[in-house]
C-alpha positions as CSV (number, residue, x, y, z in Angstrom):
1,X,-11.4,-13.5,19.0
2,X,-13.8,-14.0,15.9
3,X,-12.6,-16.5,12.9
4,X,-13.4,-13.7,10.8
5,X,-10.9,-11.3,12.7
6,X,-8.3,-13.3,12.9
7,X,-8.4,-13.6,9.1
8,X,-8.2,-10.3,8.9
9,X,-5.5,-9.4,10.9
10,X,-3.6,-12.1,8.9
11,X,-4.4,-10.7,5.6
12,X,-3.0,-7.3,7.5
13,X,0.1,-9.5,8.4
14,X,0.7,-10.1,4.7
15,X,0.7,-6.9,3.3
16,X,2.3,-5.7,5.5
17,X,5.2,-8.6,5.3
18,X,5.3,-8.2,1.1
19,X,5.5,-4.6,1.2
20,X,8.1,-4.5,3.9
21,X,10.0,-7.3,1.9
22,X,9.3,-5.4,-1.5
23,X,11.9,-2.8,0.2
24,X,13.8,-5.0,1.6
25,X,15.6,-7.3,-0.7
26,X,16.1,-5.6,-4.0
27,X,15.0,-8.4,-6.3
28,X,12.1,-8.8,-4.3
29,X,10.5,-5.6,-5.8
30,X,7.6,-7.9,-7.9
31,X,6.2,-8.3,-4.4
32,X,4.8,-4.6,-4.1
33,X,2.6,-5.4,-7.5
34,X,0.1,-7.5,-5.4
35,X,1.3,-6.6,-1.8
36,X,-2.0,-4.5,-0.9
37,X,-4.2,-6.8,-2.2
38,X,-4.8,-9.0,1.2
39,X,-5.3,-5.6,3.0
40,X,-8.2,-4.4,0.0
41,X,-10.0,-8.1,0.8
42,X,-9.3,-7.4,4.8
43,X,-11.2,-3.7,4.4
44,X,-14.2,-5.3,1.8
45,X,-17.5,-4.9,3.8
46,X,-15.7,-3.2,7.4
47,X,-17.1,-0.3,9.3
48,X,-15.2,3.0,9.7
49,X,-13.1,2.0,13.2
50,X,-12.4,-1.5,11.6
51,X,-11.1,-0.2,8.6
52,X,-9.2,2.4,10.1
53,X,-7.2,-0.2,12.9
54,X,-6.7,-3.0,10.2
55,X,-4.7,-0.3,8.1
56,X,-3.0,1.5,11.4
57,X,-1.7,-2.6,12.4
58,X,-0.6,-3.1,8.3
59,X,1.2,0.2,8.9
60,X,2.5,-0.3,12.2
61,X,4.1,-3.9,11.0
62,X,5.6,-2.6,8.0
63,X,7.0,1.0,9.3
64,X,8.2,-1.5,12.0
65,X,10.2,-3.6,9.0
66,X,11.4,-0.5,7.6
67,X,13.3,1.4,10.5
68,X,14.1,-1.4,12.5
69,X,17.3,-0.2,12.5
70,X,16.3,2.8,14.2
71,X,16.1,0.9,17.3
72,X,19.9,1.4,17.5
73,X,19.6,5.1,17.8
74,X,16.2,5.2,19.8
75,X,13.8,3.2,20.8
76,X,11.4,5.3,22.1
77,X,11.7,7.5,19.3
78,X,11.3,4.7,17.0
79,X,8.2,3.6,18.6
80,X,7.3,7.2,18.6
81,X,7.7,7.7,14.7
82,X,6.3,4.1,13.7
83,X,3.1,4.9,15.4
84,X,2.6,8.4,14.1
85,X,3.5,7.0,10.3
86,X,1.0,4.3,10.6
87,X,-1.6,6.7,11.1
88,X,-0.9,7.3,7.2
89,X,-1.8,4.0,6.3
90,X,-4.9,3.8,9.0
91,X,-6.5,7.0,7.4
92,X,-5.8,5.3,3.9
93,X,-7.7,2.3,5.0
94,X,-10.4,4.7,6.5
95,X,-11.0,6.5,3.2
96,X,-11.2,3.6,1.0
97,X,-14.0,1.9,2.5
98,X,-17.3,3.0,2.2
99,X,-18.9,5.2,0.9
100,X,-15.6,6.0,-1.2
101,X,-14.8,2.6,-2.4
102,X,-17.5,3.1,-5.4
103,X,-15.3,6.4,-6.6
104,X,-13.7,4.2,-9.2
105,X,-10.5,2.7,-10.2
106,X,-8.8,5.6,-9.9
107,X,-9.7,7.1,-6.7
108,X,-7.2,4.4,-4.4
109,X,-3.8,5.3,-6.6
110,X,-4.7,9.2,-6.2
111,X,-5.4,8.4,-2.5
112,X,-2.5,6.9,-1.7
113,X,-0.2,9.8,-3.8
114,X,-1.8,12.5,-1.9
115,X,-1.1,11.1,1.3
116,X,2.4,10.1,0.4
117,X,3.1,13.4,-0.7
118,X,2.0,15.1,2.5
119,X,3.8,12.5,4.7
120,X,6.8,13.5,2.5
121,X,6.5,17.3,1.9
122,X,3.9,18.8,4.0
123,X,2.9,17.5,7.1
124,X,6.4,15.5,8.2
125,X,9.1,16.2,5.8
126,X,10.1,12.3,5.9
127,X,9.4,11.1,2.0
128,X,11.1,7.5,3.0
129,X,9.0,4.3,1.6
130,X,7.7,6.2,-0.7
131,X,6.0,2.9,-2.8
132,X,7.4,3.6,-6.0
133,X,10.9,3.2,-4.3
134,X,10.6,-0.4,-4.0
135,X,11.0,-0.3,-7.6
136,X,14.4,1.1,-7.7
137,X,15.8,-2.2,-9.4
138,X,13.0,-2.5,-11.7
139,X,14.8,-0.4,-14.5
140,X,12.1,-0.8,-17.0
141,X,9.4,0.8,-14.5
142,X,11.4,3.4,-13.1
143,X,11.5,5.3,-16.7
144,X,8.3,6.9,-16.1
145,X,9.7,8.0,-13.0
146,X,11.1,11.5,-15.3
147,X,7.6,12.2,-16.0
148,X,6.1,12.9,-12.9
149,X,8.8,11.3,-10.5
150,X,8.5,8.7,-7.6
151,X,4.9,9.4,-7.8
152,X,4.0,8.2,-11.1
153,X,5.7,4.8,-10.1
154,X,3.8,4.7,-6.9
155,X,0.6,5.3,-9.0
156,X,1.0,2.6,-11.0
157,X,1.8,-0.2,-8.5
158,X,-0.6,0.9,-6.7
159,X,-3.0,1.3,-9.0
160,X,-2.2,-2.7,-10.1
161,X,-2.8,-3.9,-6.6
162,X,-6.5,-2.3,-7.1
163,X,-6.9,-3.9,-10.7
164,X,-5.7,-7.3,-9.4
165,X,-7.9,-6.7,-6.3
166,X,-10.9,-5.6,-8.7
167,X,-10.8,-8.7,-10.7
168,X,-10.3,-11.4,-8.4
169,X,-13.6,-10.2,-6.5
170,X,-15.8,-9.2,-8.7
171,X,-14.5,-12.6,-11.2
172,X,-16.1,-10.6,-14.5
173,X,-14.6,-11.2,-17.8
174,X,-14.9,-7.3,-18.3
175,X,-13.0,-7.0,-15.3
176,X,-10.2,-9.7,-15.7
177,X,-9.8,-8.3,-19.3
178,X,-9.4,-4.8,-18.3
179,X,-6.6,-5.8,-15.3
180,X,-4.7,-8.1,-17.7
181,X,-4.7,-5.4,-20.1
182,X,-3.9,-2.8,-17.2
183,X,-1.3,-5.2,-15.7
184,X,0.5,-6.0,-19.1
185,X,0.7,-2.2,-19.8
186,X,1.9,-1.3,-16.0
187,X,4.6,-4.0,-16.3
188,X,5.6,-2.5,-20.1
């Protein structure tokens, strides 16, 4: 295996990890603020089928931290339903590499809400995870949350992970003024 790959899969590894922990522990919701940003440097520069598995493994390993405790019902069916909710996160991963990455700042949090609402409403009718429930502790947050609901919260982390992504790659004042000043505003 390739230096390169195995870097990869580790960045995988610690999204994956963060978000699952994000959930997890409920002061540890701070981690979900920066938790995709190893899996935006593990997609820069990857072809479609790369893209796609390194999203499908980050999804695999945290679905797999998140209804562990399924096992004691089913195994199979656990297996069954990690690997069928990880295609969420491998089509995420697909879609936000090229040639969509250069839709803007926006485009990844709007992503990410659509498909979270069709894993939760349309398509499976299983609205668990949802990312702006690791910020059920995070009182000052969660406010917005009777503006739009769970979705607006899951906008805005997500949509920090990108601005934290954004500036530490492309190292542009611009850039690093425009997160802070998105990051400061998020976190208010």
């Amino acid at each position: 295996m390739k230096k390169q790959s195995v870097i990869e899969l580790g960045l995988s590894f610690l999204c994956a990890l963060l978000l699952a922990l994000a959930f997890s522990f409920n002061q540890c919701w701070i981690l979900a603020w920066f938790s995709f940003v190893p899996l935006f440097f593990a997609l820069d520069n990857q072809g479609a089928k790369k893209a796609f598995f390194l999203a499908y493994f980050t999804g695999c390993l945290f679905w797999l931290g998140t209804v562990y405790w399924l096992a004691q019902v089913t195994i199979f069916g656990q297996i069954l339903l990690i690997l069928y909710l990880s295609l969420y996160f491998g089509l995420f991963g697909l879609l936000i590499t090229r040639p969509f990455a250069r839709c803007g700042i926006l485009f990844i949090p709007s992503l990410w809400i659509v498909l979270e609402y069709l894993r939760g409403h349309l398509l499976t009718g299983f609205p668990w995870a949802l990312l702006g429930y690791s910020q059920y502790t995070n009182l000052a947050i969660i406010q917005v949350a009777d503006i739009a609901g769970v979705w607006l919260v899951s906008f805005l982390v997500m949509f920090i992970n990108v601005a934290i992504k954004e500036t530490l790659s492309r190292r542009r004042w611009r850039y690093l003024l425009f997160a802070s000043f998105l990051i400061v505003l998020g976190l208010i």
